[in-house]
C-alpha positions in Angstrom: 7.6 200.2 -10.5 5.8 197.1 -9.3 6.2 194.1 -11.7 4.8 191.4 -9.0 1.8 191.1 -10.7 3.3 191.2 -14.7 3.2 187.7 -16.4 6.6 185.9 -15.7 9.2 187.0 -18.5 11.9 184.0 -19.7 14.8 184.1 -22.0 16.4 181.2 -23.8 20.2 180.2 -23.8 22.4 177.8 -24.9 23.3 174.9 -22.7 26.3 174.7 -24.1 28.2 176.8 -26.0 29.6 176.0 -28.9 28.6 179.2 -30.4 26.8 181.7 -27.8 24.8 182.7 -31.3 23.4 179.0 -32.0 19.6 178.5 -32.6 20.0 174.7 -31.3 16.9 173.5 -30.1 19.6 172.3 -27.1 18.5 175.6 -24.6 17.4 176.1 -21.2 14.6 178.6 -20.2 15.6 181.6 -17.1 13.5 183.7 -15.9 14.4 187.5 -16.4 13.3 189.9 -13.4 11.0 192.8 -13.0 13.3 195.2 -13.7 14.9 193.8 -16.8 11.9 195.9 -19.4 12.9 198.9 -18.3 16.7 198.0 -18.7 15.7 197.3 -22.3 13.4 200.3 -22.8 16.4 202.9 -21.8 17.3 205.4 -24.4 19.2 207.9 -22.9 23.5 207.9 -22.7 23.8 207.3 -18.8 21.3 205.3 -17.1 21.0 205.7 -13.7 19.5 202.4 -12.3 18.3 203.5 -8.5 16.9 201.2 -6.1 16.6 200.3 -2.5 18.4 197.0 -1.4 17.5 193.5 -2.9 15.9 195.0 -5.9 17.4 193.1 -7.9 19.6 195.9 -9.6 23.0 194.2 -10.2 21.3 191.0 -11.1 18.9 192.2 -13.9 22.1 194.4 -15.7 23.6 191.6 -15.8 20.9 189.3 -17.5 20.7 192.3 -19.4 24.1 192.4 -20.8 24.2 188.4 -21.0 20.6 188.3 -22.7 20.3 191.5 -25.3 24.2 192.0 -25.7 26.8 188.5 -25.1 24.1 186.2 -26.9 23.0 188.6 -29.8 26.0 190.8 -30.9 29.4 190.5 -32.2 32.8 192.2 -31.2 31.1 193.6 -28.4 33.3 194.7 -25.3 31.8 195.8 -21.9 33.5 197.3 -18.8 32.3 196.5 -15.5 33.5 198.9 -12.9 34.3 199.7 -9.3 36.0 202.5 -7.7 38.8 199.4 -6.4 39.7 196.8 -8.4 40.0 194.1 -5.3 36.6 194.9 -4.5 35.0 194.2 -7.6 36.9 191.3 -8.2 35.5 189.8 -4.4 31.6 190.9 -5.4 30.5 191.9 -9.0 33.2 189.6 -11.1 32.4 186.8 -8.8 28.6 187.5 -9.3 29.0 186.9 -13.1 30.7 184.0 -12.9 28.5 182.2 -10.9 25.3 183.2 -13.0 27.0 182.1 -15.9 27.9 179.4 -14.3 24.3 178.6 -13.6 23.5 179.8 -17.4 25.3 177.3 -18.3 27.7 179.9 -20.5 30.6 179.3 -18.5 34.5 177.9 -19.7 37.1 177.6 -17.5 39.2 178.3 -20.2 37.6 181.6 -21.1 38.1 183.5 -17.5 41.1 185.3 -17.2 41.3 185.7 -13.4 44.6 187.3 -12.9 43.4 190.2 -15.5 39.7 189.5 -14.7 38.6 189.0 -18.4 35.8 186.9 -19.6 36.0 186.0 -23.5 33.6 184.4 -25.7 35.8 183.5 -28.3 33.3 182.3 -31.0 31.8 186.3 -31.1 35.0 188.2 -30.5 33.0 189.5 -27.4 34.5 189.8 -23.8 34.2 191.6 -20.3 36.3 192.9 -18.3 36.0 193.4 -14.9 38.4 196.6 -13.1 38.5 199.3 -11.0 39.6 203.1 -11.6 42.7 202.8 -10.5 43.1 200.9 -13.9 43.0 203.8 -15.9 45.8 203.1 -18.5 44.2 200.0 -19.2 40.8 201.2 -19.1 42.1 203.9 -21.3 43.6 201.1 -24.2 39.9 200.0 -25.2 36.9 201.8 -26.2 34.0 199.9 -25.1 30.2 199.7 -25.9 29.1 199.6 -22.5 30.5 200.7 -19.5 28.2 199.8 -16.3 29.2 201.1 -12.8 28.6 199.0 -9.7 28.1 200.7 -5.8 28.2 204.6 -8.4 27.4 206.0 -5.4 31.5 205.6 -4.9 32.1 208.0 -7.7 32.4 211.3 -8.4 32.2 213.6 -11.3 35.6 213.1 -12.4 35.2 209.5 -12.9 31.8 210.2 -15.1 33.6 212.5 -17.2 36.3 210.2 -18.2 34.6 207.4 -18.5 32.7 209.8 -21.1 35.9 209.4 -23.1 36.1 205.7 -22.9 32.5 204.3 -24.9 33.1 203.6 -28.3 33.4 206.4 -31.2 31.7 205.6 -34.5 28.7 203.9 -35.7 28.2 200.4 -34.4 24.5 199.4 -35.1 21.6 201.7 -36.4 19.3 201.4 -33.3 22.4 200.8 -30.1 24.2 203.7 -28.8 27.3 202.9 -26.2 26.0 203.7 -22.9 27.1 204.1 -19.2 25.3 202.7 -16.8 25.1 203.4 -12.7 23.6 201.4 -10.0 23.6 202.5 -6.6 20.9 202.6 -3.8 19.7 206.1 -3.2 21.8 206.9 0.0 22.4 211.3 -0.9 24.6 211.1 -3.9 25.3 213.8 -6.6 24.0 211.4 -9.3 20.7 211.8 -8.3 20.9 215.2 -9.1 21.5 214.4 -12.9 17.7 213.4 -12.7 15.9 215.3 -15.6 19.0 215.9 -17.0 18.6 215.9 -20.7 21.3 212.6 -20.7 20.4 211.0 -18.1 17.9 208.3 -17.4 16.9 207.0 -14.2 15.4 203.5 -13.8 13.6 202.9 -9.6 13.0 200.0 -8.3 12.3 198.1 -4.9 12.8 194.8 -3.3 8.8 194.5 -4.5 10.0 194.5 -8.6 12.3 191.4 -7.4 10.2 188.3 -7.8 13.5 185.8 -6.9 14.2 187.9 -3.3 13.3 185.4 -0.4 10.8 185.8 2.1 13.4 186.6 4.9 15.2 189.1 3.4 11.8 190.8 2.6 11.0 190.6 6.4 14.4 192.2 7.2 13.4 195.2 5.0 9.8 195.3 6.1 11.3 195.3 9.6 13.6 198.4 8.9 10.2 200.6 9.6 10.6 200.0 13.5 14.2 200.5 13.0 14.8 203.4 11.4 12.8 205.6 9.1 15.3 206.5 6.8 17.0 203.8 6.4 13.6 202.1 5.2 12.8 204.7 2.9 16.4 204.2 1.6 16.6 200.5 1.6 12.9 199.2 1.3 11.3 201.6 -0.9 13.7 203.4 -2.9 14.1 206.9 -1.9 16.4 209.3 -1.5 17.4 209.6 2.1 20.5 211.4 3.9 22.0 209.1 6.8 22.2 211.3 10.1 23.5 210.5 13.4 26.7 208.5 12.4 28.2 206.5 14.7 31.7 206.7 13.8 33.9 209.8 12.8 34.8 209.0 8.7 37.9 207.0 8.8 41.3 209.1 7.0 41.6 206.5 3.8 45.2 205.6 3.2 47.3 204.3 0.3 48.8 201.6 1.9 49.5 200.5 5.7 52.5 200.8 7.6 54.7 197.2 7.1 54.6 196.7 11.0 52.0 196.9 13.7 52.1 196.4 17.3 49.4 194.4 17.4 46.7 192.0 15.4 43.4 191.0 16.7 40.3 190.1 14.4 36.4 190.6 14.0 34.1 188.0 13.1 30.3 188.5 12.8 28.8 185.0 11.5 26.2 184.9 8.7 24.4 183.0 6.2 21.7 184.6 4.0 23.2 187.9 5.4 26.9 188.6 5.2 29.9 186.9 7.0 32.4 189.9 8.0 35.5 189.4 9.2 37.6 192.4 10.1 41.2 192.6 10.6 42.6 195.3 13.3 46.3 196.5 14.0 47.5 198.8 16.6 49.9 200.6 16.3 50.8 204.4 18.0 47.4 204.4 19.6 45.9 204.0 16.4 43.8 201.4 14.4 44.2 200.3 11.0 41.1 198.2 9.4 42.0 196.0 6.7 38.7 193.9 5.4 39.3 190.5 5.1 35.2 188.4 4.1 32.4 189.9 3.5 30.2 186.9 1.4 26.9 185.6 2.3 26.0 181.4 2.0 29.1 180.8 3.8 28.7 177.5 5.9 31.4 177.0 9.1 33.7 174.9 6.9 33.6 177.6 3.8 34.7 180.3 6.3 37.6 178.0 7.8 38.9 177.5 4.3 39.0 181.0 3.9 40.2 181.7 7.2 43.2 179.2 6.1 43.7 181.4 3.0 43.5 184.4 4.5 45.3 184.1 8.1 49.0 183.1 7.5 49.9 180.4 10.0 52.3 182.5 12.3 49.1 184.9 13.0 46.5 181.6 13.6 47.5 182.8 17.9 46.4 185.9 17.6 42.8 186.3 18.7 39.3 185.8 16.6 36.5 187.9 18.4 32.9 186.2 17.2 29.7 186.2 18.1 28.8 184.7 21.9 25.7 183.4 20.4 27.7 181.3 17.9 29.3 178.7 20.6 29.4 175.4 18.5 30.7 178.0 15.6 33.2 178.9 17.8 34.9 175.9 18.9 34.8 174.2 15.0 36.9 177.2 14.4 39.1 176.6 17.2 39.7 173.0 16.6 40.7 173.4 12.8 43.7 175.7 14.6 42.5 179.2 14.7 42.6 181.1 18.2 38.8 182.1 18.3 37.1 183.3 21.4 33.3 184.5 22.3 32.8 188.7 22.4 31.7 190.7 24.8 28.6 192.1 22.5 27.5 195.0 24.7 26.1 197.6 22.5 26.5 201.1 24.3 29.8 200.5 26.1 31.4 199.2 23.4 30.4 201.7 21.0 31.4 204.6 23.1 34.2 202.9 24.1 35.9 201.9 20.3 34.5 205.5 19.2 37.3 207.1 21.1 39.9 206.0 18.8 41.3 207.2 15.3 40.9 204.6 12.5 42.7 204.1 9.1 41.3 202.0 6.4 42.1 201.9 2.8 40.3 202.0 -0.6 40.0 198.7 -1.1 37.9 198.1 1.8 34.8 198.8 -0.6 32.4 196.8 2.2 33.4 198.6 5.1 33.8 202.0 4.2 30.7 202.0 3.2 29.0 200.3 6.3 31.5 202.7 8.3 29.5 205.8 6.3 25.9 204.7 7.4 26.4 202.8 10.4 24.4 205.3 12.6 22.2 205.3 15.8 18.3 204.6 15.5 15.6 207.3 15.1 12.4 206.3 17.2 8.8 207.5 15.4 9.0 210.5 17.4 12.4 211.6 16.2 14.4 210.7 19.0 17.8 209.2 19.3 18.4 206.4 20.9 21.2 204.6 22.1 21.5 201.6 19.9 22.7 201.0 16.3 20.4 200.3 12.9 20.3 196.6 12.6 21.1 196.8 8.9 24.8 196.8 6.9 26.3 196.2 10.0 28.3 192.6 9.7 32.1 194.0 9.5 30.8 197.2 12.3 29.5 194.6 14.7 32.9 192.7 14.2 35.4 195.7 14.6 33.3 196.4 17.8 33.4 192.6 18.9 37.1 192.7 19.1 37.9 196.2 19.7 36.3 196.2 22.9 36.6 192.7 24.0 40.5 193.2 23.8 41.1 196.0 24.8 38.2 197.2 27.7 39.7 198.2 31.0 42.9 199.7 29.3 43.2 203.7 28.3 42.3 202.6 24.5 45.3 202.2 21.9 47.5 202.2 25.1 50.6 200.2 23.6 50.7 196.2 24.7 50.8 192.8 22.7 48.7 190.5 23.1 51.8 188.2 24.6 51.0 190.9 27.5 47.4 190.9 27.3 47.5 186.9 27.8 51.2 186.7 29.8 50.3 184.0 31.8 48.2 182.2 29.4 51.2 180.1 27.3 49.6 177.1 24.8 46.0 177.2 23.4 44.9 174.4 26.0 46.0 176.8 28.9 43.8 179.5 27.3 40.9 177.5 27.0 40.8 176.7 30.7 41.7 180.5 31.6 38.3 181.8 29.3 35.6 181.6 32.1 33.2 182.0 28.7 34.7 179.3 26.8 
């Protein structure tokens, strides 16, 4: 699929919404994307909608759902899914709010954020946004549509029930209730299902994505000297198995002890690509990751007002590791009271140096576990492996590395100390900044 050179597709919507239904003359035109025929050609039960990165996937569902279901039916109930709750609520919930936003469709009063529920009250329709660890409430409703973000998290289990789960009875003559799955094809059981007499299984690139900027393009184009299967992956589509992992898989926990001997954090700056910030705790010569941001079009003063939300006061000491090429970054984030400090960013040392450890993370870190899955080392056109990471999907690996190394080089790694010890003679943050060589 190619739809670069198909004649630009619009949809109409209320700018206002007094009833999502209205046929006021008082609308706004938005474009639709490439992909979004084919969303509204699918016939089959589960649609499979598989594509490499930027293709515009999660975007054209939802101006699917928004367009041929919120605006044209009644009663209607969707459920938007990821394997964790917290994670969809940090990408995919957001997501819809701020295209509704920019729609024009959205009311304050209408988004439930503690339960993650958008109504439209005038149609009796609403969506609500959860992850499968919600299955009682899942199980209350039965809903018309059920679309799965990142499906490459789930496994059959999760399929069959949600089986269970789409609406029993006749609703309209020509709609059937329907799951849908989007997920880039990394190797995944789903793409299996293809041919499968339910399935249906939509492909698209970042070439079917007519709003993807020029610079992301170019980071995709670019993945050809990087890595071969990650380009045929990511750039064009296909189905590719990630070899040469970098790290061991991480042993996923519940929750994390209540103590630690030790805090330090990650930070990998972005902009158009994501900002990562990683939190790590020691403790018994172990790590324990715990992801904190991972959000792109974050400016220096966003990420300090999320830093602020998410570093409680009596932790603001302990030590940011960020990017050396980042100075002026840096020290804005030290003089709104954070403790941040430049990284030593060397590539193979610090890579065989954090990759001796053990490393705990939990569910919930949707962003890095999968990062942590495909981080792997490049493939030259000859086949050979080389010593230095993909460039791609790397924001919160770069930042466990930053910090992991930086704090911890010349010591037996996990060997038990506090960072009162690593900086014992360093007492008030003026004395550190004079003691930092790099600063």
């Amino acid at each position: 699929m190619n739809s670069q050179s198909k004649p630009k597709r619009k949809k109409r919507v209320p700018v206002e919404q007094p009833s999502l239904l209205s046929t006021s003359d008082n609308q706004k035109e938005v474009e639709v994307t490439g992909v979004y025929d084919s969303i509204c050609a699918a016939q089959k039960q589960i649609i499979v909608n598989s594509g490499g990165a930027g293709s515009s996937k999660t975007y054209s569902l939802i101006q699917f759902f928004i367009f041929e279901r919120l605006l044209k039916r009644k009663d209607y109930k969707l459920l938007v899914l990821r394997k964790v709750r917290h994670s969809n609520k940090l990408s995919i919930y957001k997501y819809w709010m701020d295209l509704l936003k920019e729609y024009g469709l959205y009311s304050e009063k209408n988004d439930n954020k503690s339960d993650l529920i958008y109504t439209f009250p005038d149609t009796n329709n609403y969506v609500r946004f959860a992850g499968l660890e919600d299955r009682e409430q899942i199980k209350s409703t039965d809903w018309d549509d059920i679309c799965y973000e990142e499906a490459s998290e789930a496994d059959r289990e999760d399929l069959l029930f949600l089986k269970t789960r789409l609406r029993r009875g006749k609703i309209a003559i020509t709609e059937k209730p329907r799951i849908w799955m989007n997920l880039n094809p990394i190797d995944c059981w789903l793409l299996d299902c293809e041919g499968q007499a339910n399935y249906e299984f939509i492909h698209s690139t970042y070439k079917d994505n007519r709003f993807v900027n020029e610079e992301y393009k170019q980071t995709l184009e670019s993945l050809k000297d990087e890595d071969l299967v990650y380009y045929n992956i990511y750039a064009l589509g296909l189905r590719g198995v990630a070899q040469n992992i970098i790290y061991k898989p991480y042993t996923v926990l519940d929750v994390f002890p209540e103590r630690f001997e030790d805090t330090i954090y990650g930070l990998d700056f972005g902009f158009n690509v994501q900002t990562g910030l990683l939190e790590v705790n020691l403790k018994d010569k172990e790590f324990y990751l715990r992801e904190l941001i991972y959000q792109t079009k974050l400016t220096n003063q966003d990420l300090i007002e999320k830093l602020k939300e998410l570093i409680p006061e009596d932790k603001r000491d302990n030590p940011i590791y960020a990017d050396s090429a980042e100075p002026d970054r840096i020290q804005e984030i030290c003089d709104a009271g954070f403790y941040c400090l430049p990284s030593d960013k060397s590539v193979k040392d610090g890579l065989d140096f954090c990759k001796r450890a053990k490393y705990y993370t939990l569910a919930s870190n949707a962003n890095l576990n999968m990062e942590a899955k495909a981080y792997k080392y490049k493939t030259d056109r000859a086949g050979n492996v080389t010593d230095d990471p993909v460039k791609f999907k790397n924001h919160l690996m770069d930042g466990k590395r930053y910090c992991i190394y930086t704090h911890y080089k010349g010591t037996e790694l996990g060997e038990r100390f506090s960072i009162k010890e690593t900086l014992k003679n360093v007492n008030s943050r003026k004395d550190r900044e004079s003691a930092n060589p790099d600063w």
